[in-house]
C-alpha positions in Angstrom: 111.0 -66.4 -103.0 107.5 -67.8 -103.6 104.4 -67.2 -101.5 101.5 -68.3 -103.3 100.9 -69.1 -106.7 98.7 -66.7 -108.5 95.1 -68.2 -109.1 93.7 -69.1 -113.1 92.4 -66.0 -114.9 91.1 -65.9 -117.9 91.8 -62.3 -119.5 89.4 -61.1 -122.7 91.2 -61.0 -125.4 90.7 -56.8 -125.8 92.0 -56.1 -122.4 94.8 -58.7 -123.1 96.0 -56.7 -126.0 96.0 -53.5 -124.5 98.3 -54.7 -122.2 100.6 -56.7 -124.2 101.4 -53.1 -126.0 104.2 -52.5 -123.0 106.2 -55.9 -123.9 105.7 -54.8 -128.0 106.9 -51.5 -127.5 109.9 -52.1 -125.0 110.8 -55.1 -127.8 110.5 -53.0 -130.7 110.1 -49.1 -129.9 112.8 -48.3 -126.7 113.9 -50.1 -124.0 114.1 -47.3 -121.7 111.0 -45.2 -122.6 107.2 -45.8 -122.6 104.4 -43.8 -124.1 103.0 -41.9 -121.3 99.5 -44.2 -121.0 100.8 -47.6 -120.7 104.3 -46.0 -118.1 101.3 -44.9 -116.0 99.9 -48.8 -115.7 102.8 -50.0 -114.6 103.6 -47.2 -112.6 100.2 -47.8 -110.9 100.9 -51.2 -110.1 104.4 -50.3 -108.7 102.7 -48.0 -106.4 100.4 -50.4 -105.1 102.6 -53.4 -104.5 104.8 -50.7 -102.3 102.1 -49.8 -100.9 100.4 -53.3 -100.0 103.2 -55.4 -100.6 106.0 -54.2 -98.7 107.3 -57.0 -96.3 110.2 -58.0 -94.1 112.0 -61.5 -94.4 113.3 -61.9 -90.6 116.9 -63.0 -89.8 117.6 -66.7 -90.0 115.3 -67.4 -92.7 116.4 -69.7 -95.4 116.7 -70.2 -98.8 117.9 -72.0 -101.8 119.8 -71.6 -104.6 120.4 -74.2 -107.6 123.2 -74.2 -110.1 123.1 -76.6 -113.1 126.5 -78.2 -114.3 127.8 -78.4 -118.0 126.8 -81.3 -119.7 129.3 -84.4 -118.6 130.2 -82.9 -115.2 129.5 -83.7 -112.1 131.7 -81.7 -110.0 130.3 -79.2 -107.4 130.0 -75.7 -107.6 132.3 -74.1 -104.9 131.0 -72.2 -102.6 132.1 -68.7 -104.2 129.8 -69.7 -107.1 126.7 -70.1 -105.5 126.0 -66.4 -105.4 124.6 -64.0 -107.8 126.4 -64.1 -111.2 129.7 -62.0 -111.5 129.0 -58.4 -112.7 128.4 -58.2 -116.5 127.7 -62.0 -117.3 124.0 -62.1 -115.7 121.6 -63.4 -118.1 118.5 -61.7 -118.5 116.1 -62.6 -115.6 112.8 -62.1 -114.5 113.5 -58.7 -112.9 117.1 -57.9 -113.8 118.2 -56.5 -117.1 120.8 -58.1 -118.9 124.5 -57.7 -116.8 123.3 -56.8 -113.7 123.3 -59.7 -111.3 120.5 -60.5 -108.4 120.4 -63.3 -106.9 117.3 -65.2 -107.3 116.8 -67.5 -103.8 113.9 -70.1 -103.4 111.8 -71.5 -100.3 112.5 -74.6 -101.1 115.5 -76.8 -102.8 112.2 -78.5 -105.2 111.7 -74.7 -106.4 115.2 -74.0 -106.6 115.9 -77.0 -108.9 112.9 -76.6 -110.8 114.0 -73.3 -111.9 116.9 -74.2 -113.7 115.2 -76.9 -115.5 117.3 -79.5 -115.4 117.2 -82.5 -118.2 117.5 -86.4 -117.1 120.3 -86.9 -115.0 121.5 -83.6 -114.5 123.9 -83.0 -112.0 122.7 -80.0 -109.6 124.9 -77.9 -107.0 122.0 -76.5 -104.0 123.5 -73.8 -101.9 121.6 -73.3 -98.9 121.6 -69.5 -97.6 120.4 -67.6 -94.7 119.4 -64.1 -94.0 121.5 -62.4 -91.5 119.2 -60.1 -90.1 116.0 -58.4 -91.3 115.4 -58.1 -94.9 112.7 -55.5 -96.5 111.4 -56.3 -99.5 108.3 -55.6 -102.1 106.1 -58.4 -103.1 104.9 -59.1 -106.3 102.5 -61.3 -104.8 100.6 -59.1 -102.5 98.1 -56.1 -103.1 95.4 -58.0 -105.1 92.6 -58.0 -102.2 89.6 -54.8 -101.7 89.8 -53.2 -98.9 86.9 -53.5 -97.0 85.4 -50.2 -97.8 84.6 -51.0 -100.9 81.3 -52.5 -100.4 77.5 -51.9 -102.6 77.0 -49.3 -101.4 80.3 -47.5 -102.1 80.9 -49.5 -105.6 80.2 -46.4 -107.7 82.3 -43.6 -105.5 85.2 -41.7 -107.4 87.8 -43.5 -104.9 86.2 -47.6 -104.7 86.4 -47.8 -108.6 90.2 -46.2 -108.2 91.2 -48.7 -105.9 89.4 -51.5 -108.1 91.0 -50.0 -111.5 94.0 -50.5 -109.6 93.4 -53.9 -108.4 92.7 -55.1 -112.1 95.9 -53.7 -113.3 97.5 -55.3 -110.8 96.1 -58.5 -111.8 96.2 -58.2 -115.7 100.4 -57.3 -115.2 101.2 -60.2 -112.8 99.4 -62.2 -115.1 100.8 -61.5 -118.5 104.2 -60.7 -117.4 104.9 -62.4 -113.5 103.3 -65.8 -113.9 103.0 -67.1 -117.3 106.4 -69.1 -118.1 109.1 -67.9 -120.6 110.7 -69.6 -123.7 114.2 -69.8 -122.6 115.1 -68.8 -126.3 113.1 -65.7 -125.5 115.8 -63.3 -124.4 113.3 -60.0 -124.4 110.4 -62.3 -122.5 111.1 -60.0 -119.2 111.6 -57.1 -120.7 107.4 -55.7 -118.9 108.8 -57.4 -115.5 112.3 -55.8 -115.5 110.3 -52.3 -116.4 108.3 -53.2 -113.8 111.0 -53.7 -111.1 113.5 -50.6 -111.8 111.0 -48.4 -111.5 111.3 -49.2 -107.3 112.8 -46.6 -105.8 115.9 -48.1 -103.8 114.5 -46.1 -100.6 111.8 -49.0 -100.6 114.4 -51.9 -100.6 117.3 -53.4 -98.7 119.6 -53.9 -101.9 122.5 -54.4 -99.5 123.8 -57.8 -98.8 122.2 -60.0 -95.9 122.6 -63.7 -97.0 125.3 -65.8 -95.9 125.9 -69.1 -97.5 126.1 -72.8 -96.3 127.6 -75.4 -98.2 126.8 -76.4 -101.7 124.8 -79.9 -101.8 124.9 -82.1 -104.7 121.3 -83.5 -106.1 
């Protein structure tokens, strides 16, 4: 589901580093622990995009979903294999560990398609899907604006330099780990993002099922 794309930042290389430490030790240290002063980054950033970010997708809205076909066929996905992968096969994906299936869904069958990156003359299966009622859901693309008390005069107060810490971090993680693409031979490239997106607690999401599908289109 895309909203914006984030805007060109250039990050110096010290500050890059220091964040980079949360991919290098989830690849090499432990995948299920962090040392307690990079945890509390993303933690931070969690907090904020619930807090800021928290949205609702109304009923009726649509989205797309693109499935590329083995090399030599062109035959169709059925409809039944349009959704989120079975339980246990799910590649790793931006937010979802390894074997536990989401279903990704686009705004758009261009997004959708471009996703799977397909090679010349691929054959691709678009299922179109619709919510069926309200949706809540946390953005990843929300929470990186001031509030509008933090003004000159307030710039050096104990809570405006919070709130702008905060706003950085936010930043620096979308950054590093959100927007910048992903070798597809990279299987432990989302390891920062997935981090980043079990830590919501399921009180703050609609995890239950509210799509139903339309038919598969050929491309």
């Amino acid at each position: 589901m895309i909203e914006e794309p984030f805007g060109s930042i250039t990050l110096p290389s010290k500050l890059q580093n220091l964040y980079l430490e949360i991919s290098e030790h989830l690849r090499h240290r432990g995948r299920f622990s962090l040392p307690q002063h990079l945890r509390l980054r993303i933690e931070q950033f969690v907090d904020r995009q619930i807090e800021y970010g928290t949205k609702i997708i109304e009923k009726d809205t649509v989205f797309y979903r693109a499935r590329i076909a083995d090399v030599g066929s062109n035959e169709l996905f059925k409809l039944s294999e349009m959704g989120a992968p079975p339980k246990g096969k799910a590649a790793s994906g931006r937010i979802n560990p390894e074997g536990i299936p989401y279903l990704y869904l686009a705004d758009s069958p261009a997004t959708a398609i471009a996703e799977v990156r397909p090679w010349k003359n691929a054959e691709i299966s678009v299922g179109i899907f619709k919510t069926t009622r309200q949706v809540k859901v946390v953005s990843f693309n929300s929470g990186d604006q001031l509030s509008s008390a933090v003004t000159f005069d307030t710039i050096e107060t104990p809570e405006t330099l919070s709130e702008v810490n905060s706003v950085i971090n936010g930043l620096v993680l979308k950054v590093l780990y959100f927007s910048v693409p992903a070798h597809s031979n990279d299987k432990h490239a989302y390891l920062a993002s997935q981090c980043s997106g079990q830590l919501i607690p399921d009180s703050k999401l609609d995890r239950s099922s509210a799509f139903a599908g339309g038919t598969p289109l050929l491309h």
